[in-house]
C-alpha positions as CSV (number, residue, x, y, z in Angstrom):
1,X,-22.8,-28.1,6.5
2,X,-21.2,-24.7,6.1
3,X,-18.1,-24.1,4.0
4,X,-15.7,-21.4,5.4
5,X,-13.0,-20.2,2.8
6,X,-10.1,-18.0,4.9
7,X,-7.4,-15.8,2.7
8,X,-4.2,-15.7,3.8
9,X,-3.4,-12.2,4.7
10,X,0.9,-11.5,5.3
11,X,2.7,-8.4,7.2
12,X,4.2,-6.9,4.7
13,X,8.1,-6.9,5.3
14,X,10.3,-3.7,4.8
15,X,11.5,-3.5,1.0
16,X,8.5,-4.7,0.0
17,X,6.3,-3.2,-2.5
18,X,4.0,-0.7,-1.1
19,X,0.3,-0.5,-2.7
20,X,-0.5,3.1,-4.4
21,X,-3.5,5.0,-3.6
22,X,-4.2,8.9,-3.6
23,X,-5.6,10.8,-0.1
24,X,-6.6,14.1,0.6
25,X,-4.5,15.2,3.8
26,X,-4.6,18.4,5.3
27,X,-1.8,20.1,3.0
28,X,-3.2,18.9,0.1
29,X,-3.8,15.5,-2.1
30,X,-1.0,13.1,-2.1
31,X,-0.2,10.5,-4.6
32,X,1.5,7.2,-2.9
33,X,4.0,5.9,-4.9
34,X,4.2,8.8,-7.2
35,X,4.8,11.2,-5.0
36,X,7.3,8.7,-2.9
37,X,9.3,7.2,-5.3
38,X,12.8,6.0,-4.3
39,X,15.5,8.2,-6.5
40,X,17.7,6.4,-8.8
41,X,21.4,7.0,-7.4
C-alpha cells in the first residue's frame, strides 16, 4: 500500500504577512520586506 501525505497550501489574503527574500532585478538587488516596509503614521 502507498501512503500519500498532502500539505495544505492557502492563498494568501491581502494584509497578510508577506515572506522576505532578496532578488537581483534589473536596477539593482532588492530586499523584500526591508526595503517595503509599511511606514508608521
Amino acid at each position: 500500500m502507498v501512503k500519500t501525505e498532502f500539505k495544505q497550501i492557502r492563498i494568501p489574503l491581502i494584509g497578510d504577512d508577506a515572506l522576505s527574500f532578496t532578488a537581483v532585478t534589473t536596477r539593482g538587488e532588492i530586499h523584500f520586506s526591508k526595503d517595503y516596509r509599511k511606514e508608521s503614521r
